[in-house]
C-alpha positions as CSV (number, residue, x, y, z in Angstrom):
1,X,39.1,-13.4,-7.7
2,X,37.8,-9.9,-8.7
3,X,36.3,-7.4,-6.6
4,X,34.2,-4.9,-8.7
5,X,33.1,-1.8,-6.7
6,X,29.8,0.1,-8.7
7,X,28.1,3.4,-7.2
8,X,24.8,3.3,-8.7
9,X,22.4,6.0,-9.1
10,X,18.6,5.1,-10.1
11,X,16.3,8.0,-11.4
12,X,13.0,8.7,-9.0
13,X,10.1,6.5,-10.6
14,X,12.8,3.9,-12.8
15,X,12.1,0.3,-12.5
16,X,15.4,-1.8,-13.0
17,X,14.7,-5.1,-15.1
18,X,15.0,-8.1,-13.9
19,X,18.1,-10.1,-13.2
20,X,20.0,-11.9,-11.0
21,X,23.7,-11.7,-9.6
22,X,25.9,-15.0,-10.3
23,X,28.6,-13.9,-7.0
24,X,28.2,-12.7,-3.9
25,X,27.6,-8.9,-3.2
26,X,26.9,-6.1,-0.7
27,X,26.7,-2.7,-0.7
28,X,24.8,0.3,1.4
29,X,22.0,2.9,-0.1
30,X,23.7,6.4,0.0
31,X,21.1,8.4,-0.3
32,X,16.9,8.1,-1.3
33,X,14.6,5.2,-1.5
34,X,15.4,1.8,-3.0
35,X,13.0,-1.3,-2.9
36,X,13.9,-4.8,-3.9
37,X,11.8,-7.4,-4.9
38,X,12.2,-11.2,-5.9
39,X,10.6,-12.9,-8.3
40,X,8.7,-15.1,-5.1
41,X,7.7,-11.4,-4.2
42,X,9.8,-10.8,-1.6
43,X,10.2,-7.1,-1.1
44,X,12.9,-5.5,0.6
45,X,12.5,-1.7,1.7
46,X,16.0,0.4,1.7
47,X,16.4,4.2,3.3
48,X,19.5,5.7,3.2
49,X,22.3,4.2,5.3
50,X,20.8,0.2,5.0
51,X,22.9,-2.2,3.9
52,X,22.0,-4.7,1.8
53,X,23.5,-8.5,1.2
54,X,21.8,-9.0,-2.6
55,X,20.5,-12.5,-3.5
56,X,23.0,-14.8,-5.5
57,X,21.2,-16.3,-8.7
58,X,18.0,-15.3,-8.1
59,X,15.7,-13.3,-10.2
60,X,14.7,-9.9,-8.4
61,X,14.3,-6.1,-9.8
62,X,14.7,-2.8,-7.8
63,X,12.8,0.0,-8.3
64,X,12.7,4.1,-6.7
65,X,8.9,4.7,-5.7
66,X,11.0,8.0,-4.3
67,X,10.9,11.7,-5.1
68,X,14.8,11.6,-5.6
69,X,17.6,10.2,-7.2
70,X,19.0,6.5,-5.0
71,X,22.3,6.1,-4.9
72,X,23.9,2.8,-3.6
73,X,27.2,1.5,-3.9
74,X,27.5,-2.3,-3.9
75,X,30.8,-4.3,-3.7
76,X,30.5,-7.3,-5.7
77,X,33.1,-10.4,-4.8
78,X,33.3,-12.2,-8.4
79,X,36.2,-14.3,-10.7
80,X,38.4,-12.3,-13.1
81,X,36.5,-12.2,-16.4
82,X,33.2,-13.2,-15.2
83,X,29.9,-11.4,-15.1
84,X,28.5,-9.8,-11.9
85,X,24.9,-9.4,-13.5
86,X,22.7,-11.2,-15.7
87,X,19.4,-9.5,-17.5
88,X,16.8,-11.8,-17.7
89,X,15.8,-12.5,-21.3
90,X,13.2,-11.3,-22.9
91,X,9.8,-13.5,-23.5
């Protein structure tokens, strides 16, 4: 096993692409706004402090509708060598 520890910051207004996460993962939003949506449309609306458990291989995207930076550190429980996100292809 590999544990991979990522504090990520995502610009006000940036949309993430879609992908999906192939191990388990959780992490907590530091500080701003952070929403996270499936591809079923699921949406999922983090303030700073929430936690988050992320979806395992399943499509989603986050985006900051915020007026400042979000920051979120996420903890992600994967095997050595293996990837802990996968960008959906292009059409």
């Amino acid at each position: 096993p590999e544990i991979t520890i990522l504090r990520i910051t995502i610009p006000p207004g940036y949309v993430l692409p879609m992908h999906k996460h192939p191990v388990i993962n959780a992490g907590v939003l530091l500080k701003g706004e952070l929403t996270v949506i499936t591809e079923k449309d699921d949406v999922l609306i983090l303030k700073p402090g929430d936690p988050i458990v992320e979806v395992v291989d399943t499509w989603h995207y986050g985006k900051n509708d915020g007026k400042e930076p979000a920051e979120i550190i996420v903890f992600y429980a994967g095997k050595q060598g293996g990837p802990i996100t996968v960008k959906r292809p292009e059409k």
